[in-house]
C-alpha positions, 0 to 999 in steps of 0.5 A: 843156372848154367842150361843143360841137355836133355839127358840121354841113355848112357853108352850111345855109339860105345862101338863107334868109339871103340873103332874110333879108338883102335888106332890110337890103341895099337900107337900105344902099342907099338910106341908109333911116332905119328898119333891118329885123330879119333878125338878127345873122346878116345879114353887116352885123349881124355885123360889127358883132358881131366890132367889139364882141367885139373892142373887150372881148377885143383893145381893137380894132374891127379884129377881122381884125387878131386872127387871128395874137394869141396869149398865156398871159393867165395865167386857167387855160387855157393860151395864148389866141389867134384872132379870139375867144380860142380856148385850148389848154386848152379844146379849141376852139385844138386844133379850129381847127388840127386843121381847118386840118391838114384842109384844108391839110396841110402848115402851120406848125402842124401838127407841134404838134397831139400837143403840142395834145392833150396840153395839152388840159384844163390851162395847160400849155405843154408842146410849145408855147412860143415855137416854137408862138407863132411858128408861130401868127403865121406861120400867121395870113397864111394865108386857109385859117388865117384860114378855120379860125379863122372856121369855128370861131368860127361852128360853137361860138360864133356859130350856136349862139347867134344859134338859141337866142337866135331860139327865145327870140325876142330881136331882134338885140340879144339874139343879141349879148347871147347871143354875147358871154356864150359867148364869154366863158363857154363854151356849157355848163352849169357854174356860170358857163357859158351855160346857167346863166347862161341858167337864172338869167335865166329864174327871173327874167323870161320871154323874149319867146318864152315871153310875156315882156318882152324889156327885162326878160328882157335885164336879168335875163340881164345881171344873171346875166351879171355875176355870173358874170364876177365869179365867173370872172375874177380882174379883175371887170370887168363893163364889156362888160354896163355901159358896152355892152350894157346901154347899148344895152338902156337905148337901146332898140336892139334891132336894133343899128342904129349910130351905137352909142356904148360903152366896154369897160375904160373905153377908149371906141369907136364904130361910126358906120354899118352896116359895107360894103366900103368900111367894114369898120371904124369910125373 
């Protein structure tokens, strides 16, 4: 089970946030040339975030249309579902429905959450099974369920990673690099967890908040990363840190601005603008 934070009150330093966002609003605006760094936490910046995880974990940069995916990929975890591959057997797929039970009771999920805790921990799908994926598709047409996913995604996954990667002082190019490797990976300290992969990387380059290089710190980071994907996963693909991340790392593109050009298993994508209203994925 992947180690979590203690949850906090949603919507901290909204304010700060919106600040943070401005400039990055009015480039929009005026279609400036030059994009400001207010980090992968401005809602633009993250959208493009949820398209790149999507193209690695759904072959998709329509990351919306992943709320009602669920299977058993068969690596050890029970079934996989959700905007970011929340799994029966690591805690997180049980987190969401207990939450959306919260705040909207009477659900099509809610009758499975003792079948949930029992499975936690194993591959299991006792209590679960065909009966539990339908429910789970049902549910998914549901705003307090796509809510719950997205509340989860952002408590465990999201926030935790764009602070740590704030404190190592990484522009929103390394907040990325820190999200994707916990979603992928888990935020904990096991062998091919976050926090090893993190202390492998910092026995070979400084991050910058420490006086070191960032092009160096990434580089070393994506180098523990790839080993770490070679020992957990069955398939070894490494492409999400060789043809993506380490692209824009070769780039240069620390803020991540777009048009950004990479390939996840070989299928090739491409996010041509910052995502608006108007453009809530590329084409």
């Amino acid at each position: 089970m992947r180690d979590r934070p203690a949850r906090r009150p949603p919507r901290i330093a909204r304010r700060n946030l919106r600040i943070a966002c401005a400039g990055l609003a009015a480039a929009l605006t005026v279609g400036a040339a030059r994009t400001p760094e207010p980090g992968l936490d401005c809602p633009p910046a993250k959208e493009v975030a949820m398209e790149l995880v999507a193209s690695a974990e759904n072959s998709t940069l329509d990351w919306r249309s992943q709320y009602q995916y669920i299977e058993d990929i068969g690596d050890g975890q029970g079934y996989t579902g959700g905007i970011i591959g929340f799994c029966s057997g690591t805690g997180d797929m049980l987190e969401v429905v207990t939450l959306y039970t919260r705040n909207k009771p009477a659900n099509p999920l809610a009758a499975f959450l003792p079948a949930l805790r029992k499975v936690n921990g194993t591959s299991s799908h006792a209590g679960l099974g065909d009966p539990f994926v339908k429910a789970w598709k049902t549910a998914a047409t549901d705003k307090a369920f796509q809510a719950a996913q997205e509340e989860e995604r952002d408590h465990v996954y999201f926030d935790p990673s764009v602070r740590r990667a704030k404190a190592d002082g990484l522009r929103t190019l390394g907040q990325f690099i820190y999200f994707d490797a916990t979603v992928m990976h888990g935020g904990g300290d096991d062998r091919n967890g976050f926090g090893s992969i993190r202390k492998n990387a910092m026995a070979k380059a400084k991050p910058p908040a420490l006086g070191g290089d960032e092009t160096a710190y990434l580089n070393a980071f994506l180098d523990a990363r790839k080993a770490a994907i070679k020992r957990a996963t069955v398939h070894g693909d490494t492409s999400r840190v060789d043809t993506e991340q380490r692209v824009f790392l070769n780039e240069r593109n620390f803020t991540l601005q777009p048009p950004l050009r990479w390939k996840t298993y070989g299928d090739p994508y491409e996010i041509q603008s910052w995502p608006s209203p108007e453009n809530r994925h590329a084409t």
